[in-house]
C-alpha positions in Angstrom: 0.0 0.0 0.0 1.5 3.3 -1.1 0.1 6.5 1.6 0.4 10.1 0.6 3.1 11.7 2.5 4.9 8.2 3.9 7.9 7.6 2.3 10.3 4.5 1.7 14.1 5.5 2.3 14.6 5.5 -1.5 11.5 7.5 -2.0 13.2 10.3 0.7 16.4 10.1 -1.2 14.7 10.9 -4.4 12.7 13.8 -2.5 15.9 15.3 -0.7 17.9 14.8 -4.4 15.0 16.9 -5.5 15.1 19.4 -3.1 19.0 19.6 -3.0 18.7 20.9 -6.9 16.2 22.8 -6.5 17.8 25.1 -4.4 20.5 25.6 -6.8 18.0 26.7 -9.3 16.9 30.1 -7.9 18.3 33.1 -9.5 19.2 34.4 -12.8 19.0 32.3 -15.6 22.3 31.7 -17.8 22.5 31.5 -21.1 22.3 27.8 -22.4 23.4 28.1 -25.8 22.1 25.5 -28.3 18.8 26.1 -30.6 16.1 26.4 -27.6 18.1 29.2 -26.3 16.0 32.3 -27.1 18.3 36.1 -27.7 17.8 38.4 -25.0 17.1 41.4 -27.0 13.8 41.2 -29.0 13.8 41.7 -32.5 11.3 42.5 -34.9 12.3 39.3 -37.0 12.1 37.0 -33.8 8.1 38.5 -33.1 7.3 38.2 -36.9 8.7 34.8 -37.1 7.0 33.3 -33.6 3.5 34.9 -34.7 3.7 33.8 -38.3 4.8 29.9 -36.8 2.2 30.2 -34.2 -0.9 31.6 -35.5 -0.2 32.2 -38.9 -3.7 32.9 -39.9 -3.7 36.3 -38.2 -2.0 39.2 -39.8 -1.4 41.1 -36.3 0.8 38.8 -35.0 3.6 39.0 -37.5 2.8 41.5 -40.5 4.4 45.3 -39.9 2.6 47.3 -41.8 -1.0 45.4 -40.3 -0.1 46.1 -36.6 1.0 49.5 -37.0 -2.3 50.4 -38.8 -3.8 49.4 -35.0 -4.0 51.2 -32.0 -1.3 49.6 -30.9 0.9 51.4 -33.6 2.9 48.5 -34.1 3.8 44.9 -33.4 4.0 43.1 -29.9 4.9 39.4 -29.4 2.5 36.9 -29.3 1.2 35.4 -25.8 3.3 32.7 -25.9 6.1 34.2 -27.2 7.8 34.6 -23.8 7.8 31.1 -23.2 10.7 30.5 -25.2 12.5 32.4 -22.0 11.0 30.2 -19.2 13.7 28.7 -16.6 14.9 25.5 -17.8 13.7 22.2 -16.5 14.8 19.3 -15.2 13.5 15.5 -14.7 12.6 14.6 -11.3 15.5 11.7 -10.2 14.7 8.0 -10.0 16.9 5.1 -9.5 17.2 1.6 -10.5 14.3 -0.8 -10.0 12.0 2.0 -10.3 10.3 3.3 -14.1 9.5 7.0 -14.1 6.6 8.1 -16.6 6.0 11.9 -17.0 3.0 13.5 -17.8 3.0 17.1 -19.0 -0.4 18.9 -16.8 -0.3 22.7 -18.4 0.9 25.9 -17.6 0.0 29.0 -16.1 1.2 32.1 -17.6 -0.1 36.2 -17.2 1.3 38.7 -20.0 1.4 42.2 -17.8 2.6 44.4 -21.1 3.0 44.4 -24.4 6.7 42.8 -25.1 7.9 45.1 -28.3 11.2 45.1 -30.7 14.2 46.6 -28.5 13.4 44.9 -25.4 15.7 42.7 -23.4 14.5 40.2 -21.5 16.2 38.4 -18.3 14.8 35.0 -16.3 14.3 34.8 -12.7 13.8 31.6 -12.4 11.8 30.6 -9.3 12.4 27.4 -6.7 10.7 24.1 -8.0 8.8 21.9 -5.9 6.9 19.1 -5.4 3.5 17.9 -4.0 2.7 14.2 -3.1 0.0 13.6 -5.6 -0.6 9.6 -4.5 -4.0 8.3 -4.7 -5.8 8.9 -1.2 -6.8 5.1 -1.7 -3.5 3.9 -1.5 -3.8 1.4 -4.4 -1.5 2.9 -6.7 1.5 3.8 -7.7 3.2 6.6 -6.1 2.6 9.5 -7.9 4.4 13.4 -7.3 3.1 16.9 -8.9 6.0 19.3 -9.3 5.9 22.6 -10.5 8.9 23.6 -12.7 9.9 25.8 -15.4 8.6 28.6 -13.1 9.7 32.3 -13.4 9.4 35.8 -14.2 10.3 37.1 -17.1 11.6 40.9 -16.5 13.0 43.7 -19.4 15.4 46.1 -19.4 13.3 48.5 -17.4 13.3 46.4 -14.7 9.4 45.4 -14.8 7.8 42.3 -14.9 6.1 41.5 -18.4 5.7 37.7 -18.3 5.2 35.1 -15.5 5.2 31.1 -16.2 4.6 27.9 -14.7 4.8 24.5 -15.8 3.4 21.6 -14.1 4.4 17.8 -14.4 2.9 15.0 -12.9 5.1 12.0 -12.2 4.7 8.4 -11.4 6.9 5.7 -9.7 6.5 2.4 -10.8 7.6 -0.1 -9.0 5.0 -2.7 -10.6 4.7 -3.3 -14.4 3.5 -0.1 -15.6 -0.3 0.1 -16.7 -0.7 0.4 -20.4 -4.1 2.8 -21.6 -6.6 0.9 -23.6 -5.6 0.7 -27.2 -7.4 3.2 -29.4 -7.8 2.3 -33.7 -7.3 5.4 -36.1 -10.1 7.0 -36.2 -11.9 6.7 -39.4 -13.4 9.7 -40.8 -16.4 9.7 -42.9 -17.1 11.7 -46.1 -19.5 13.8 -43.7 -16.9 14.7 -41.0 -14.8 15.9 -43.4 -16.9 18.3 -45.0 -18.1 19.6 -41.9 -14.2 20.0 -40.8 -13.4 21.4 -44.1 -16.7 24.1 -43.3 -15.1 25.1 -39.8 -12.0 25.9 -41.1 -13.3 27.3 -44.0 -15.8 30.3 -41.6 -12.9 30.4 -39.3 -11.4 34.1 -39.1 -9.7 36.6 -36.4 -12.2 39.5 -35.3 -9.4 41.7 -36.5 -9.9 45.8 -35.6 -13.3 45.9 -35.2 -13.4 46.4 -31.4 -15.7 43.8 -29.2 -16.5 46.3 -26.4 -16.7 44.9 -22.7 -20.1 46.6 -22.8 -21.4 44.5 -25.2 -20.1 41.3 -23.9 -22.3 39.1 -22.0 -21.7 36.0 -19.5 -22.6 32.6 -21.5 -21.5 34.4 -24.8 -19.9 31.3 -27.3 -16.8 32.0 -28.8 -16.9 30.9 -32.7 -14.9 26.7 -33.3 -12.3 25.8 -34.8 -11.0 22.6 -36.0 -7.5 21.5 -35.3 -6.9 18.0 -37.3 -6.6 16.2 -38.3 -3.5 15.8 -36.6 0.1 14.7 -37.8 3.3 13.4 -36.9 5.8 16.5 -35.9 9.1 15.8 -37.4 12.3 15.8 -34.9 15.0 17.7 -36.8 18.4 15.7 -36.1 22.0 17.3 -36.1 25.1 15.7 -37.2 27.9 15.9 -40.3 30.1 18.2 -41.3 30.6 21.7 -39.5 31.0 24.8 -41.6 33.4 26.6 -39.6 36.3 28.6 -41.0 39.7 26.8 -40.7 38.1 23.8 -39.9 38.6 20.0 -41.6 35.6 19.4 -43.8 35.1 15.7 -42.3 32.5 13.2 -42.3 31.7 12.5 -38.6 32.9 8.8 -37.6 30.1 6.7 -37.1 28.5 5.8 -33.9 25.4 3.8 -32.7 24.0 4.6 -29.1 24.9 1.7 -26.4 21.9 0.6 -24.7 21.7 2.0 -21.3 18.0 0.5 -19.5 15.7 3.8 -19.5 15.1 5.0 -16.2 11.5 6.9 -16.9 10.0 9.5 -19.7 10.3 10.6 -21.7 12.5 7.9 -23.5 12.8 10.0 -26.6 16.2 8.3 -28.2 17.5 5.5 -27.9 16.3 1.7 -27.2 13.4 -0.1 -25.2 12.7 -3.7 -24.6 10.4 -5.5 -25.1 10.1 -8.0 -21.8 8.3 -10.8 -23.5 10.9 -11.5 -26.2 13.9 -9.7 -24.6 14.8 -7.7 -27.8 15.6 -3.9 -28.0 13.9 -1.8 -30.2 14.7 2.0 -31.2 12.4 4.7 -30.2 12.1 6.6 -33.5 11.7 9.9 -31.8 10.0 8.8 -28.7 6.1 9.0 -27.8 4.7 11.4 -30.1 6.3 9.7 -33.1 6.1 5.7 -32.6 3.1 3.7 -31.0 5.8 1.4 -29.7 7.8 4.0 -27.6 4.3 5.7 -26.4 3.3 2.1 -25.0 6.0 2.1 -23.0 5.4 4.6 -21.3 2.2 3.5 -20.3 0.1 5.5 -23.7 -2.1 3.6 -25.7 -0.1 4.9 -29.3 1.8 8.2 -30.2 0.1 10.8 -28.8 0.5 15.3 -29.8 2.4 17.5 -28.7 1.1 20.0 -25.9 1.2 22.8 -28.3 -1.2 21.1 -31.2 -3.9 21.4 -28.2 -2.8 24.5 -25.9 -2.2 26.8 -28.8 -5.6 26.4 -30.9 -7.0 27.2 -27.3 -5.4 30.4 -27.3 -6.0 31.0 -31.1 -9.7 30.7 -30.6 -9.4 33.3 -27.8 -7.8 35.9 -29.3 -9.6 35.5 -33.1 -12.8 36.3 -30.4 -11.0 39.3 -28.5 -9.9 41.1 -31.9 -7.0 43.4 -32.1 -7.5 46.1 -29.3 -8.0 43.6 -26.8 -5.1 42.1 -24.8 -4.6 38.4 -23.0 -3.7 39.1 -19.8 -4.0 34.9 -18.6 -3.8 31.9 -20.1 -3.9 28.9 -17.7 -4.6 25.4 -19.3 -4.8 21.4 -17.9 -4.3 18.0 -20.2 -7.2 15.9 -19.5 -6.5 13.3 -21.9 -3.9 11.8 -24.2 -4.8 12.7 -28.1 -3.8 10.0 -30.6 -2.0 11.5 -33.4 -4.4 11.5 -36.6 -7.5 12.8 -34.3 -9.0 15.8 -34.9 -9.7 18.4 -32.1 -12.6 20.9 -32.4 -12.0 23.6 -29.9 -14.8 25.9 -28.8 -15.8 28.0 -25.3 -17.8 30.4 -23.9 -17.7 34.0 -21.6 -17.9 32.5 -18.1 -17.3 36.1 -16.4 -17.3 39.8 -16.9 -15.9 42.2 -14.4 -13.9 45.2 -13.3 -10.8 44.7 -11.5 -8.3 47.5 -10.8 -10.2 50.0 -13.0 -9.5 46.9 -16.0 -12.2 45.4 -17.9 -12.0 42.1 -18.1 -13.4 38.9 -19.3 -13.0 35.3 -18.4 -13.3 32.9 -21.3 -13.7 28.9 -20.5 -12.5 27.0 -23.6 -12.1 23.3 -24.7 -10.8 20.3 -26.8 -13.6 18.0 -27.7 -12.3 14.7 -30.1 -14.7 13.5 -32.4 -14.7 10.2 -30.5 -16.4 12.0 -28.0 -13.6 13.6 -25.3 -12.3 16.4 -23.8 -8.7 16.3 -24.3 -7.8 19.8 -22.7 -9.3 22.5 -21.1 -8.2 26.5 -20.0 -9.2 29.5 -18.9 -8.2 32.6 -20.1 -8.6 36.1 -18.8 -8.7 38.8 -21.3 -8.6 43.1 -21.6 -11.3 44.7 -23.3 -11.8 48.0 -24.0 -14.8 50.4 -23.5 -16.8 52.4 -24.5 -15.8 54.9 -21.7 -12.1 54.9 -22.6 -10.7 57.4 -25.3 -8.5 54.7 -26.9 -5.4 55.7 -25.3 -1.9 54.9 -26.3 -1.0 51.2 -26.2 1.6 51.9 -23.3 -1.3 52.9 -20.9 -4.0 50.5 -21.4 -1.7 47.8 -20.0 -1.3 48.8 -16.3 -1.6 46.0 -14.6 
């Protein structure tokens, strides 16, 4: 029997390994280096290129000449656009004879300004830690929520513009691990597709006609849109020659991974066995890209990205909220595992309408409903409005939050 908040002496070495790191994780965040690592100073390019790779069906994101013609007077970074700063992350430890599996819950984040061209941006990053998530039964596994990834994202003036927090569920296994039931393709009919093709088809950003707070009323649906169906996202490798002046021009020697036994997700490269026949197979890119790899860490098949549900979530609120609106919160949970090749229709409604430190504000419920029938994912976001009462004033004085 596994009880919440009674520990074996390898369960309170793993906690104290935990905590150990996690104290050495508070403060400024270095540079990493390597193709994640985001510049500090925020260019006009980086904005355009995040909005056009995000949300590519609305102009205000990443054309010039379309946000300057706003009342913003120009282009700001997309919601998520910040993210790319977040503090980095780290597995929670295991050892041998226990099998980690990871499960990605959401994030929180709050956007206080508008992040513009010529701002630098610097990463507080904030301690991690963990909650005892077991089952209050005691019948399973144990199982620990930790918050990571959390920080403040701060610019040259010294103010806080973004805030972020990621949070991971993770199991010990100490018994074979629990494997979901396994789910077919789903097979779309001539009818489904049409309808899909319709929804996409209608879909379209409010743009700059405003959507005053005054008008808005609680119960209000936001206007669908289909996400799907959904693909395999390619893993880009590395490896050859390097072009660097004065060096050899050689073909890398050649080199096969040895097979170390995984210790927990996700098992992204690499090998797996298989326990009934003892063999080791490759992972192909891990659990979004090979039903084998996904099964192994307890899935049912190869299952999205976070980012194929959390950002048509945000893209149906803010084709609602139109340009001279702003997202102040975005805060959204995985429900349920989507098998790549489903299609997710996203929709919502206004669940409040307030006033809050002289801001007008709405609160906007929205969800991802398969065709099989589910709710894969769910948020809430919190947006600006503006009304009727203000004069439209400048951009840097409607966000004072």
């Amino acid at each position: 029997m596994v009880v919440r908040g009674v520990y074996s002496d390898l369960e309170k070495e793993i906690i104290a390994e935990f905590e150990k790191d996690a104290e050495t994780r508070i403060g400024w965040q270095k540079p990493m280096g390597g193709p994640m690592s985001a510049d500090p100073h925020v260019t006009a390019e980086a904005i355009k290129k995040f909005g056009f790779e995000t949300d590519k069906w609305n102009p205000f994101w990443y054309m010039e000449s379309y946000a300057a013609a706003s009342r913003w007077g120009g282009l700001y970074a997309h919601p998520w656009f910040l993210a790319q700063f977040k503090p980095s992350e780290r597995m929670m430890p295991t050892r041998k004879g226990l099998f980690r599996t990871f499960y990605l819950m959401g994030h929180d984040i709050e956007y206080y300004q508008p992040v513009r061209p010529g701002d630098v941006i610097k990463t507080w990053c904030r301690k991690p830690y963990i909650e005892d998530n077991t089952d209050l039964s005691g019948k399973g596994p144990r199982k620990f929520r930790y918050v990571d990834g959390w920080g403040d994202m701060i610019n040259q003036r010294n103010e806080i513009v973004f805030t972020e927090k990621q949070f991971v569920e993770v199991t010990l296994h100490t018994d074979p691990i629990p494997v979901e039931k396994y789910l077919e393709d789903y097979g779309y009919t001539q009818e489904e597709l049409n309808a899909m093709a319709d929804m996409i088809e209608k879909e379209k950003p409010r743009g700059g006609i405003p959507r005053y707070w005054e008008d808005v009323k609680e119960g209000d649906k936001i206007d669908p849109i289909c996400w799907g169906p959904t693909e395999f996202t390619p893993i880009i490798g590395s490896g050859g020659p390097t072009n660097i002046p004065g060096s050899i021009m050689e073909v890398p020697r050649r080199s096969i991974p040895r097979y170390e036994e995984p210790l927990g997700g996700p098992v992204m490269f690499g090998y797996i066995p298989d326990k009934k026949t003892g063999l080791l197979y490759p992972t192909h890119g891990g659990r979004h890209n090979w039903d084998r790899a996904a099964q192994f860490e307890g899935g049912s098949r190869a299952w999205i990205y976070n980012f194929e549900s959390r950002l048509p979530m945000t893209r149906a609120v803010t084709n609602w909220m139109g340009d001279d609106a702003f997202l102040c919160k975005f805060s959204w949970r995985h429900v349920w595992r989507t098998p790549v090749g489903d299609t997710l229709i996203v929709t919502g409604r206004v669940a409040k309408k307030y006033i809050e430190n002289n801001e007008h504000l709405v609160d906007i419920k929205v969800w991802c409903l398969n065709l099989r029938g589910s709710i894969t994912d769910m948020a809430r976001a919190t947006v600006k409005l503006v009304s009727r009462e203000e004069n439209f004033p400048g951009a840097k004085k409607v966000i004072n939050r």
